[in-house]
N, C-alpha and C positions, 0 to 999 in steps of 0.2 A: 596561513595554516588553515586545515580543511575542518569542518564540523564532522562529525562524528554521527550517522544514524541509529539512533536508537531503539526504536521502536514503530511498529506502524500500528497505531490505534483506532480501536469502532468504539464509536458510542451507541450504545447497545440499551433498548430496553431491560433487559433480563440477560445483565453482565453473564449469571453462572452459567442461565442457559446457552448462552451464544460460544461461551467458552470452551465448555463441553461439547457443541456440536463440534468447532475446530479442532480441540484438542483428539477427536476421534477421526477427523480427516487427514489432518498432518503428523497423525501419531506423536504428538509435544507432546509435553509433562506440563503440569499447572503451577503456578505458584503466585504466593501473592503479592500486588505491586504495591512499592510505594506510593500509588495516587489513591490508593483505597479500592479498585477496581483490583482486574483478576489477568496474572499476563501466561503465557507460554513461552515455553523456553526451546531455543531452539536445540536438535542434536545433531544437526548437518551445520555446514558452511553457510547458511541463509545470513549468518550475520547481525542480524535486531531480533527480538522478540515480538511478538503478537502481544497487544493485553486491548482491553473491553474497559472501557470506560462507563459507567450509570449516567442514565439522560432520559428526561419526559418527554423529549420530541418524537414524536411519529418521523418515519421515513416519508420521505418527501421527492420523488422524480430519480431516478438514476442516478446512483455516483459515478463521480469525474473517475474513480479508480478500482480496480477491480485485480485481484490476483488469476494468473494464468497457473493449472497444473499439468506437468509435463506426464508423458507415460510412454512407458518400454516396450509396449506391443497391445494390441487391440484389447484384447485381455484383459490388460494391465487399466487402461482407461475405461472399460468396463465397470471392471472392480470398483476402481475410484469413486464412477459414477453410482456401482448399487450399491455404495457405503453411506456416500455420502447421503443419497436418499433414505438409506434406511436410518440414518441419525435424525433426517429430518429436513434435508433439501427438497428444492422442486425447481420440475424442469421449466424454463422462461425465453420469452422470444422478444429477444431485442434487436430484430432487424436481420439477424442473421442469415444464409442465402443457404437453400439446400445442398449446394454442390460442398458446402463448410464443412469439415470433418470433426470441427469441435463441438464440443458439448456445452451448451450455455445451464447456468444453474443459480439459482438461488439460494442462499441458509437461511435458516426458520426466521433472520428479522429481514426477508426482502434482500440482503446483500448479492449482488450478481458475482459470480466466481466463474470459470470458464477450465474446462477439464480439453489440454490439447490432446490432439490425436497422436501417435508415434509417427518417426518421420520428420517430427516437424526441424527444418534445420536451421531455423534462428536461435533455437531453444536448445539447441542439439547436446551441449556439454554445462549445461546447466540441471540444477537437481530437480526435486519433485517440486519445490516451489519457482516455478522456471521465469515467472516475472511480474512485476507490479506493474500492469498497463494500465495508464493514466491516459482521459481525453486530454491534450493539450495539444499547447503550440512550441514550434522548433525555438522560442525565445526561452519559454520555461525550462525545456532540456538543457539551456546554455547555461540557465541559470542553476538549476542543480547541479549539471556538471562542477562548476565552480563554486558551489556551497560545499559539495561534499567531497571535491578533490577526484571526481570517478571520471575513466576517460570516455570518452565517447565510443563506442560499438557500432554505432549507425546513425547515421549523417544523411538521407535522401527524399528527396521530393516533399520537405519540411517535416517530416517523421524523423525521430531521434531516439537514440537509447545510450544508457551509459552502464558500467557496471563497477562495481570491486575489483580494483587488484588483485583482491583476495579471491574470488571467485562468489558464488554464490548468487542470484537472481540478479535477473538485467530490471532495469526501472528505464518505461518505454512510455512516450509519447505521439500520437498516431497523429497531430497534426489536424489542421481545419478541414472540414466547420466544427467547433467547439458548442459541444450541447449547452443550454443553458444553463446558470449555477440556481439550483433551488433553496436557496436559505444554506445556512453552515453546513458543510462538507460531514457526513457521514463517517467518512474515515479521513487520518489524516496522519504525517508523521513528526517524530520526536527528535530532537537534535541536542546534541551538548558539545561544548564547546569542547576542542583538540588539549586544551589546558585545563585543567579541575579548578571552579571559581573565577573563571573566563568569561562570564556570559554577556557581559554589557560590549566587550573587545570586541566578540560572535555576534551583538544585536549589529553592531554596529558595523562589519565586516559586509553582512547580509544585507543591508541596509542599502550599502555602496553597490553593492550586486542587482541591487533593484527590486528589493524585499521592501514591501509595506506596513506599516505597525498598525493593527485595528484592533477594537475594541468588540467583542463576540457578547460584551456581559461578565468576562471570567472574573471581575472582579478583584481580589486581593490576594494574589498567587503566585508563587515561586518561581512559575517558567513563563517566559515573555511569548506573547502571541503573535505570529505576522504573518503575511498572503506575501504570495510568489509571483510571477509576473501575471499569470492567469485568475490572481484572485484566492487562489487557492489557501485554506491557511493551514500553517503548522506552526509548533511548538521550538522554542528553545529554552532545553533546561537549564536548570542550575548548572550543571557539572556530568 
């Protein structure tokens, strides 16, 4: 039986600010989470909620992950882009190549986000949040594939993607060279087990999949923490 995604989490200097700037790009609603932090809710088929965790750490190098925004006509990904700046993004060059039609971006903590161009036909029947692209390797796509029961979409030249049955954004992996990991991952996602008070069955399921249990500091807390074949880490809830 498959884990369940719950959520994909930023730890966020200034939780309400970071909130706010998203919840004005993805037109969410707010509300508050049970970790004490601040989540968005979604009103499409995306499927998990957004929420911002509080943390002292400075941003530190590039995150492994980064949300893709789709758009319906040039226009449209205009828009997106003069919204999002006027909340309070800026624009960022992460190697990108001129002939690129996308828009590379920032929100006010440093997070890279990426506004696609129309057209684009990976993303083509997918909504405005049209994907979670992850630096990895084809290992880590098997591996969430099989955490989360999603079938695979793309299988090539060790680039992977997998999605929901249900619809709602592809979760992609671009394959090597994988950028270096700078200290704990920026963002990261939440999991709970397919069973309500499941969680030791789910450590242990993920375990078998090639999940690693580490220790971040989180100290004495409810949801079990582990890294993915790439190191990466995420959460498993309670329920």
């Amino acid at each position: 039986m498959s884990a369940r995604l719950v959520a994909l989490s930023f730890h966020a200097n200034d939780p309400g600010r970071l909130a706010g700037f998203w919840a004005g790009v993805l037109g969410w609603e707010t509300a508050d989470d049970p970790s004490g932090g601040i989540a968005l809710l979604p009103d499409d088929d995306t499927g998990f909620r957004v929420r911002f965790l509080p943390t002292r750490e400075p941003k530190a190098g590039q995150n492994r992950m980064h949300l893709d925004l789709t758009s319906t006509s040039p226009e449209d990904q205009q828009q997106t882009v003069a919204r999002s700046l006027a909340l309070g993004a800026r624009h960022i060059d992460v190697g990108q190549r001129p002939e690129e039609r996308h828009v590379v971006l920032a929100d006010p903590e440093g997070n890279e986000f990426c506004v696609i161009e129309p057209g684009n036909q990976f993303l083509a029947d997918c909504g405005f949040v049209g994907a979670l692209a992850c630096d990895g390797s084809q290992q880590a796509g098997y591996f969430w594939r099989d955490a989360l029961g999603w079938p695979l979409v793309w299988d090539q030249d060790q680039e992977t993607a997998i999605r929901s049955p249900h619809g709602g954004p592809k979760i992609t992996w671009g394959g090597p060279p994988l950028m270096p990991k700078t200290g704990k991952n920026r963002l990261h996602l939440d999991l709970a087990p397919a069973v309500p008070g499941d969680q030791q069955t789910e450590v242990d399921r993920l375990v078998a999949l090639g999940a690693t249990r580490i220790d971040i500091g989180q100290g004495e807390v409810d949801e079990v923490v582990l890294a993915d074949p790439d190191g990466n880490e995420f959460c498993v809830l309670p329920s």
